[in-house]
DRENTORKOL-3810 file (N, C-alpha, C; in nm, 4 decimals):
REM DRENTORKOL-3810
@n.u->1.2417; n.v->-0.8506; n.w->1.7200; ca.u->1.0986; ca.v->-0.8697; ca.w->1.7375; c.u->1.0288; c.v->-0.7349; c.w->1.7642
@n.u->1.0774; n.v->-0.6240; n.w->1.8332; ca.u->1.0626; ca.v->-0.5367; ca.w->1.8652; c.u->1.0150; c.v->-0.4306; c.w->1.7447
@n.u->1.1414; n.v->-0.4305; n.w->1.6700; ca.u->1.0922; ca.v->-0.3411; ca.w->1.5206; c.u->1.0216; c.v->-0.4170; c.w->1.4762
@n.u->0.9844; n.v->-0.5467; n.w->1.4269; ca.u->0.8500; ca.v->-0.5965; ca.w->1.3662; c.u->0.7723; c.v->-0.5573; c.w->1.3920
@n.u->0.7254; n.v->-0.5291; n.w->1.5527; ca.u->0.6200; ca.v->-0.4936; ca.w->1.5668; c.u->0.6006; c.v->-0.3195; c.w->1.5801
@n.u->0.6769; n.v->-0.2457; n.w->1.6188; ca.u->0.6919; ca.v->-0.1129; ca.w->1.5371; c.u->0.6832; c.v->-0.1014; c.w->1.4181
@n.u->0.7405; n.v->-0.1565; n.w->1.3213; ca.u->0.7366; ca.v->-0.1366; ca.w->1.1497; c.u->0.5501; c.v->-0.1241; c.w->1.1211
@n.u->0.5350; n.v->-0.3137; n.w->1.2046; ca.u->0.3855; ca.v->-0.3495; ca.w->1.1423; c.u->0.3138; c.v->-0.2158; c.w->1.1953
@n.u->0.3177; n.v->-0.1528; n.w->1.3012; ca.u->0.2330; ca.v->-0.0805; ca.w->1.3509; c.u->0.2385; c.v->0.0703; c.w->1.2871
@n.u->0.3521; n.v->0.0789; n.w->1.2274; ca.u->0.3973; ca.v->0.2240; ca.w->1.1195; c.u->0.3352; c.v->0.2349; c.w->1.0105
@n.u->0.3269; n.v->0.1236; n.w->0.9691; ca.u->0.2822; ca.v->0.0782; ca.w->0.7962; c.u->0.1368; c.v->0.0655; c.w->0.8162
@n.u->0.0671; n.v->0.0305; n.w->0.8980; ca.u->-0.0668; ca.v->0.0042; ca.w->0.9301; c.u->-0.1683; c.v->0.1425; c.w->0.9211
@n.u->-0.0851; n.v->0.2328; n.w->1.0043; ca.u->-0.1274; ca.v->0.3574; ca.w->1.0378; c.u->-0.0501; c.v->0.4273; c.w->0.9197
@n.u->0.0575; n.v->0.4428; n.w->0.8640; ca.u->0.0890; ca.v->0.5264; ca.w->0.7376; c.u->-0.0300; c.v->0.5066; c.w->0.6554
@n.u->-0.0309; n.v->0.3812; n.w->0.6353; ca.u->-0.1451; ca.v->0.3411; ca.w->0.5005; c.u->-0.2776; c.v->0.3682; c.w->0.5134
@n.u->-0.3123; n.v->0.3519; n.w->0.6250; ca.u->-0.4594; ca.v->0.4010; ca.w->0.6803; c.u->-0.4663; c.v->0.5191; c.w->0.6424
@n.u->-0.4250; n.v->0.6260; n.w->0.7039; ca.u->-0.4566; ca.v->0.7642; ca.w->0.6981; c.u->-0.3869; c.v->0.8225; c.w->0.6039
@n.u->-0.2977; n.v->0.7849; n.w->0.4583; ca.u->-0.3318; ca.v->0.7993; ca.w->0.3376; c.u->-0.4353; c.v->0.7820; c.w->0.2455
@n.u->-0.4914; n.v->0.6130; n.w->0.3357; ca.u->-0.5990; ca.v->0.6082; ca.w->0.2426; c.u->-0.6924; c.v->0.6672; c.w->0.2901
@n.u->-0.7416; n.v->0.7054; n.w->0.4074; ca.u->-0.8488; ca.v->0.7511; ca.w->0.4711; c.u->-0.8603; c.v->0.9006; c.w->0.4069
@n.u->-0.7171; n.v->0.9824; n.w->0.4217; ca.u->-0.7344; ca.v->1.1065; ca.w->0.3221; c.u->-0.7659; c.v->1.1254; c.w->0.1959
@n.u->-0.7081; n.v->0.9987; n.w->0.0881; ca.u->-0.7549; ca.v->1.0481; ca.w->-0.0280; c.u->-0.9353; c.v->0.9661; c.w->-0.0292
@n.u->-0.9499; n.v->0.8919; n.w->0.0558; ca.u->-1.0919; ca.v->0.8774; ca.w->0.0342; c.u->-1.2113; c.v->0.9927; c.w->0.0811
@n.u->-1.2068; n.v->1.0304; n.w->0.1962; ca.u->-1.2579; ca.v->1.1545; ca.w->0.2172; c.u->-1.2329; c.v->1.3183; c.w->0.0583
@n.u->-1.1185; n.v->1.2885; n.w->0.0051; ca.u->-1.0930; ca.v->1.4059; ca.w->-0.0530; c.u->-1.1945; c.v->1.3614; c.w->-0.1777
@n.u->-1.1230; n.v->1.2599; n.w->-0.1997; ca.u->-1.1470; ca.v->1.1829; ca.w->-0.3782; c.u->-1.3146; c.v->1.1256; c.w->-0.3701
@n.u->-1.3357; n.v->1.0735; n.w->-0.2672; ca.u->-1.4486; ca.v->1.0285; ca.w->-0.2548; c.u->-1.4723; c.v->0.8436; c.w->-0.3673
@n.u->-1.3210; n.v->0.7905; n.w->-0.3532; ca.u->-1.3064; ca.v->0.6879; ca.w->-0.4233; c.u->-1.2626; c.v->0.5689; c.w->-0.2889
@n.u->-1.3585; n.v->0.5168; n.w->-0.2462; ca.u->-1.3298; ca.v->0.4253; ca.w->-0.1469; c.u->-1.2096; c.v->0.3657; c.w->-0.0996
@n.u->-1.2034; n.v->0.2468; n.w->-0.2338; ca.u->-1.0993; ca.v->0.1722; ca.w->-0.2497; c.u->-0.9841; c.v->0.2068; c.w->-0.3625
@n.u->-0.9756; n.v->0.3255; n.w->-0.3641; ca.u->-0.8741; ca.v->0.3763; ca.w->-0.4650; c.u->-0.7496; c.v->0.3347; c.w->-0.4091
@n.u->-0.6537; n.v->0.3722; n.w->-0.2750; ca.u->-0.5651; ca.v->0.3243; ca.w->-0.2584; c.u->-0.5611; c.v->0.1936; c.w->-0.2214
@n.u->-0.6985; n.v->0.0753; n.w->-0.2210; ca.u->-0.5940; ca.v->-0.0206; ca.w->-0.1877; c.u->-0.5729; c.v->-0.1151; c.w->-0.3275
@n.u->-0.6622; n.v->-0.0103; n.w->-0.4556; ca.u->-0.6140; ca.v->-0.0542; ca.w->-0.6123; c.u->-0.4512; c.v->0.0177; c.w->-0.6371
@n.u->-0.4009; n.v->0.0980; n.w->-0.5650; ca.u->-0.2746; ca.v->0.1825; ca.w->-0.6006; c.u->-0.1608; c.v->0.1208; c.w->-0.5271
@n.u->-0.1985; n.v->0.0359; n.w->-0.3857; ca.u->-0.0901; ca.v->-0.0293; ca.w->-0.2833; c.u->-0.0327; c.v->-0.1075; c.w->-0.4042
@n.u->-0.0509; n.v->-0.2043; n.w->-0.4675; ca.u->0.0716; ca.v->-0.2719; ca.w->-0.5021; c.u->0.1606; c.v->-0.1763; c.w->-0.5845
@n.u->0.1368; n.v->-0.0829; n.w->-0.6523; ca.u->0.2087; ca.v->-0.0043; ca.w->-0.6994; c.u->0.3116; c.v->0.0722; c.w->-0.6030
@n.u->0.2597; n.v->0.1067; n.w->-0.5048; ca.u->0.3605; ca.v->0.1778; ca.w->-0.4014; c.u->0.4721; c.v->0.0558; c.w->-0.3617
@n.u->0.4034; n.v->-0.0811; n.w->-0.3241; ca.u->0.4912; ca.v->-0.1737; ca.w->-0.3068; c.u->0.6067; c.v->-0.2066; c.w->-0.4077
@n.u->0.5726; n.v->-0.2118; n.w->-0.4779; ca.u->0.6749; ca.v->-0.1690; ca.w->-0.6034; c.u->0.7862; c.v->-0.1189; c.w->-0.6092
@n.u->0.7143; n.v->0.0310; n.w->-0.6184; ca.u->0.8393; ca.v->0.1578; ca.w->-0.5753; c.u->0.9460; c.v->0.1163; c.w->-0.4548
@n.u->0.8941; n.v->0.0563; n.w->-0.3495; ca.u->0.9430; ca.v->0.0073; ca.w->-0.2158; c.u->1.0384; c.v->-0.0502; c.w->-0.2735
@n.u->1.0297; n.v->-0.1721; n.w->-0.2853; ca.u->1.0964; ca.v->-0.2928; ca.w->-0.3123; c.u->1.1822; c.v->-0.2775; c.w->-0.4235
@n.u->1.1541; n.v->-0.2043; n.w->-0.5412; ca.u->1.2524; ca.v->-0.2334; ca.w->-0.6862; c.u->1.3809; c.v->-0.1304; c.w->-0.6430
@n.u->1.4913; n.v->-0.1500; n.w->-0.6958; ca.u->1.5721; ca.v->-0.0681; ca.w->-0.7030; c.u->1.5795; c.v->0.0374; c.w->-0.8728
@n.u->1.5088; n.v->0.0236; n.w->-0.9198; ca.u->1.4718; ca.v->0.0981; ca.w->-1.0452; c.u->1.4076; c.v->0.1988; c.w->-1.0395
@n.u->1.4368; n.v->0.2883; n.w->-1.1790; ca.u->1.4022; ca.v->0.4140; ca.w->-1.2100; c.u->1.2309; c.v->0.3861; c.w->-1.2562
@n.u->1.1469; n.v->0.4320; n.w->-1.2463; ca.u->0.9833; ca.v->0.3619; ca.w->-1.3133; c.u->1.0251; c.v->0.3814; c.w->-1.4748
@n.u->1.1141; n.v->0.5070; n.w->-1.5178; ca.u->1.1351; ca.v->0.5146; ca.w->-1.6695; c.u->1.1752; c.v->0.3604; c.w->-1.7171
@n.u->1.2867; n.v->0.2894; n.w->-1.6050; ca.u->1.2801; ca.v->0.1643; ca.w->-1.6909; c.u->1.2190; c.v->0.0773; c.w->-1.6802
@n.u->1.0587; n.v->0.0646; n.w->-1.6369; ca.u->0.9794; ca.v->-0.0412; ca.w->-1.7224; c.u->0.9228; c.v->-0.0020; c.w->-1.8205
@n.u->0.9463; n.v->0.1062; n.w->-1.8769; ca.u->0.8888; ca.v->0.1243; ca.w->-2.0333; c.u->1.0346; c.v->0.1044; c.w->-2.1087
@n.u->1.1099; n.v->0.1770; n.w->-2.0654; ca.u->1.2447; ca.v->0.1588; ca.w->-2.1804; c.u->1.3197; c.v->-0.0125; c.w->-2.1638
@n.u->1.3253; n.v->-0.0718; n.w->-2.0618; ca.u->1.3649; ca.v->-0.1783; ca.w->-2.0592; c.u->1.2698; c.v->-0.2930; c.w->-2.0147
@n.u->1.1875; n.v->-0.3190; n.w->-2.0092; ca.u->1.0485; ca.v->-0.3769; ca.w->-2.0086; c.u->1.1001; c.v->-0.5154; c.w->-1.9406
@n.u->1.1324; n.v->-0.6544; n.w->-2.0637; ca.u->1.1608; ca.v->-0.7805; ca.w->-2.0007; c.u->1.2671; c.v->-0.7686; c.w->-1.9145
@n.u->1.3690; n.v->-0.7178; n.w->-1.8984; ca.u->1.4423; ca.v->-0.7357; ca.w->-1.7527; c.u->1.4365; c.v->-0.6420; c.w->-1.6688
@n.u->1.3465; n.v->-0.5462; n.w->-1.6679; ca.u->1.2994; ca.v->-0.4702; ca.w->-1.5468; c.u->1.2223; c.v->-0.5188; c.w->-1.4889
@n.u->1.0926; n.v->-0.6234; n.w->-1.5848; ca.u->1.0421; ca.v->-0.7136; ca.w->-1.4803; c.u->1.0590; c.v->-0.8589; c.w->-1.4366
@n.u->1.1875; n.v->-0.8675; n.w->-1.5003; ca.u->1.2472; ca.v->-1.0196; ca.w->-1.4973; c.u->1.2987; c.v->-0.9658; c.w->-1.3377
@n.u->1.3875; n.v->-0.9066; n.w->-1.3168; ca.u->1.4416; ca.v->-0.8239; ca.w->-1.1707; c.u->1.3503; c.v->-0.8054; c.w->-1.0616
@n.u->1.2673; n.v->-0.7362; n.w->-1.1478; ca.u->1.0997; ca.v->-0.7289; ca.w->-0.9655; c.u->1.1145; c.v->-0.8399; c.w->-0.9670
@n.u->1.0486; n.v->-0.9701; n.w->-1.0438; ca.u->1.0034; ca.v->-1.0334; ca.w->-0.9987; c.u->1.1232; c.v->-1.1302; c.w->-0.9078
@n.u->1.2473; n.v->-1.1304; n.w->-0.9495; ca.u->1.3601; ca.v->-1.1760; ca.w->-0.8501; c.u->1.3554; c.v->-1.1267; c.w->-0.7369
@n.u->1.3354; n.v->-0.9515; n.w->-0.6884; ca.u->1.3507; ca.v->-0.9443; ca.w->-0.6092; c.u->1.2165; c.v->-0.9440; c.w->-0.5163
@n.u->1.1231; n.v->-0.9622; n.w->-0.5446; ca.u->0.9761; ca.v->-0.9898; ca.w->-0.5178; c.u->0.9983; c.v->-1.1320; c.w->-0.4177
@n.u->1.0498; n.v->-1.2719; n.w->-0.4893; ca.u->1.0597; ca.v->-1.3457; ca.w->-0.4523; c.u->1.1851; c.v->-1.3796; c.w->-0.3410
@n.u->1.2508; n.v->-1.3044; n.w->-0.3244; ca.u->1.3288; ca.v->-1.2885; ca.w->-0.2680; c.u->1.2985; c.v->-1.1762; c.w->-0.1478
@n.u->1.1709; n.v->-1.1415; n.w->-0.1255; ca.u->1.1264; ca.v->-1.0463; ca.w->-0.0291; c.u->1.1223; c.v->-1.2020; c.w->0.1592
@n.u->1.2326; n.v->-1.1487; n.w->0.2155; ca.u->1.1838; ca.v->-1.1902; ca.w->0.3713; c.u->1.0535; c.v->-1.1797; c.w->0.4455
@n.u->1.0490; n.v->-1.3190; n.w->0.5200; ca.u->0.8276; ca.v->-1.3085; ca.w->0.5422; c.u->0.8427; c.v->-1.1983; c.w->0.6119
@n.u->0.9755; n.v->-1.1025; n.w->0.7213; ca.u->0.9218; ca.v->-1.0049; ca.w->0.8111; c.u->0.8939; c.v->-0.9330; c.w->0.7193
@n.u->0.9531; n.v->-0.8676; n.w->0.6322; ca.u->0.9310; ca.v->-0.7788; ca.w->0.4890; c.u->0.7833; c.v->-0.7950; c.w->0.4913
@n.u->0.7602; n.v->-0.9040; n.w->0.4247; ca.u->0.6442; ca.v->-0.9862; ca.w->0.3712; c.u->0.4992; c.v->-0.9366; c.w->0.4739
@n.u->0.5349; n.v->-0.9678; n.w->0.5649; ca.u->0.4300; ca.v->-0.9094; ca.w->0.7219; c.u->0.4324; c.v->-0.7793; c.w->0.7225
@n.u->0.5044; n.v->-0.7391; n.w->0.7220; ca.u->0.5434; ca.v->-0.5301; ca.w->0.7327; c.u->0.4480; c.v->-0.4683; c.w->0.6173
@n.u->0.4564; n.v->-0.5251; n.w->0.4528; ca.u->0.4228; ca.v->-0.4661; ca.w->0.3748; c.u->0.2768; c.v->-0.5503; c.w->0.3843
@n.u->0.2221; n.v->-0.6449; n.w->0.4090; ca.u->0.0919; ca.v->-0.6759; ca.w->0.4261; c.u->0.0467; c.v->-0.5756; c.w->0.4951
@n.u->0.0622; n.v->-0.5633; n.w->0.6526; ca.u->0.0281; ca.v->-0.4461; ca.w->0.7465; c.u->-0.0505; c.v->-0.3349; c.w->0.6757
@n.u->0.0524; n.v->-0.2855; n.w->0.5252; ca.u->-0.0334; ca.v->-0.1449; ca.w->0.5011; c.u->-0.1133; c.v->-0.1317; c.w->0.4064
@n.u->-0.1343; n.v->-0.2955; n.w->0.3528; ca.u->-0.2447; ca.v->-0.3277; ca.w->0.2888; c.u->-0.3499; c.v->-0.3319; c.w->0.3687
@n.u->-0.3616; n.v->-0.4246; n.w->0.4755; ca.u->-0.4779; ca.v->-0.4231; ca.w->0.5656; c.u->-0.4688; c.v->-0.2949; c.w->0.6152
@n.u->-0.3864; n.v->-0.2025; n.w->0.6665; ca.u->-0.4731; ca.v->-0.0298; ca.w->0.6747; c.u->-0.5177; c.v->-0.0206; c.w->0.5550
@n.u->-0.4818; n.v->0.0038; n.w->0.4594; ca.u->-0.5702; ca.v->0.0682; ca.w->0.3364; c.u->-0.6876; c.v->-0.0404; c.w->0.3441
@n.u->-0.6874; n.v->-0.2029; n.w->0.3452; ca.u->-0.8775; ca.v->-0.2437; ca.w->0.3263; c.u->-0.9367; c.v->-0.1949; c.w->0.5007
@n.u->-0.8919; n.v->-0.1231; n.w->0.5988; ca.u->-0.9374; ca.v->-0.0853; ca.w->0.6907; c.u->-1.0366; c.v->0.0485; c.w->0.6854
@n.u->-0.9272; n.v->0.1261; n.w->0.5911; ca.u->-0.9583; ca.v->0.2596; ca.w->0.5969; c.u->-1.0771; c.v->0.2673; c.w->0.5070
@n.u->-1.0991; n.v->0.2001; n.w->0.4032; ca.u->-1.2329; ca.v->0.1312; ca.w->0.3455; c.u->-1.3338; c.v->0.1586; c.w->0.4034
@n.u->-1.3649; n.v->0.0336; n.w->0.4918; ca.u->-1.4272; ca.v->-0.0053; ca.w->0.6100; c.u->-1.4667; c.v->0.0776; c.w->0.6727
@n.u->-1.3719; n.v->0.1754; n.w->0.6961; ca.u->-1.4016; ca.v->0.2930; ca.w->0.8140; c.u->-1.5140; c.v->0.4131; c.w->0.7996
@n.u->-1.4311; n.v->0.4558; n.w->0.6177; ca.u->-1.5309; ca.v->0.5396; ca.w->0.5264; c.u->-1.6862; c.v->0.5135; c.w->0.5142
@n.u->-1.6678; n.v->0.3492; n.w->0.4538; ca.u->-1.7819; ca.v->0.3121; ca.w->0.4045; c.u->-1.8892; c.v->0.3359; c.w->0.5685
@n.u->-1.8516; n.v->0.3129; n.w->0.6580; ca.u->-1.9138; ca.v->0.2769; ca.w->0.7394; c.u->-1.9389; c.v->0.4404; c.w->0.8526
@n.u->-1.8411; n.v->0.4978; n.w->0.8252; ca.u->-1.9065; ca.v->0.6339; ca.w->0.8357; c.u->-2.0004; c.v->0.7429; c.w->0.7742
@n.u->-1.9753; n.v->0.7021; n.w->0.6315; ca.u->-2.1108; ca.v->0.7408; ca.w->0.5445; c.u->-2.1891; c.v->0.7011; c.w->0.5942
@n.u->-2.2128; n.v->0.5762; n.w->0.5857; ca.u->-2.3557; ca.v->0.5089; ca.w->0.5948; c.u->-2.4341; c.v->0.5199; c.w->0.7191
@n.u->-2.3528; n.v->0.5798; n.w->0.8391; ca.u->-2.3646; ca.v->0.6508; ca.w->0.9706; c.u->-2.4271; c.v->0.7913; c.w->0.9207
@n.u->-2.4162; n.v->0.8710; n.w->0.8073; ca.u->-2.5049; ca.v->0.9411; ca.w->0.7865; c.u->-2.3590; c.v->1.1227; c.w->0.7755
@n.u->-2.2353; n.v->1.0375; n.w->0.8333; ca.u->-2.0846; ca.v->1.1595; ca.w->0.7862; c.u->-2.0952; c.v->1.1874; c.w->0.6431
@n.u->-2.0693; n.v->1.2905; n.w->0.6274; ca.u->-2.0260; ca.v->1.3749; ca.w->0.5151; c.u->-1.9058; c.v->1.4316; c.w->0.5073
@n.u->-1.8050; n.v->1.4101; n.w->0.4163; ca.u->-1.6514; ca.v->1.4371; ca.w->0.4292; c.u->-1.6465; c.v->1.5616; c.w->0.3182
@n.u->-1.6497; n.v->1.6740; n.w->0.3259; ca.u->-1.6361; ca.v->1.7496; ca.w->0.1882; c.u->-1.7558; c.v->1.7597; c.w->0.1422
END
């Protein structure tokens, strides 16, 4: 129970202040939380990214096995750094509009 709630609290704050950096840099709000499922991805697959172009139907016949086969603590952990990234959103948007300038 202990690392659950360490993990959730790692992933929350990793994801935040990735996204909070490339939004300040990029000036693209919600860019990382259009890029999170992709990182989730990387996480979870045991594959090279070359093979979803060279092997296409069972590279994603496999995610999606092991997708479904993701444990809810998993499941909770990797939500966590979705909600930092729609946080870090939130944070931006709402510091602009406070009148901050990032860059």
């Amino acid at each position: 129970m202990i690392q659950l709630i360490v993990s959730v609290t790692l992933y929350f704050v990793i994801f935040f202040g990735v996204a909070f950096i490339l939004n300040m840099l990029l000036r693209k709000t919600w860019l990382m939380s259009f890029l999170y499922p992709f990182v989730v991805i990387m996480i979870v697959d045991n594959l090279s990214t070359l093979e979803y172009f060279t092997n296409t139907g069972e590279s994603f016949s496999q995610l999606s096995a092991e997708i479904t086969s993701l444990a809810v603590m998993d499941i909770i952990i990797l939500s966590s750094g979705f909600i930092g990234t729609i946080v870090s959103g939130l944070v931006i948007k709402f510091l602009r509009k406070s009148g901050y300038q990032m860059f």
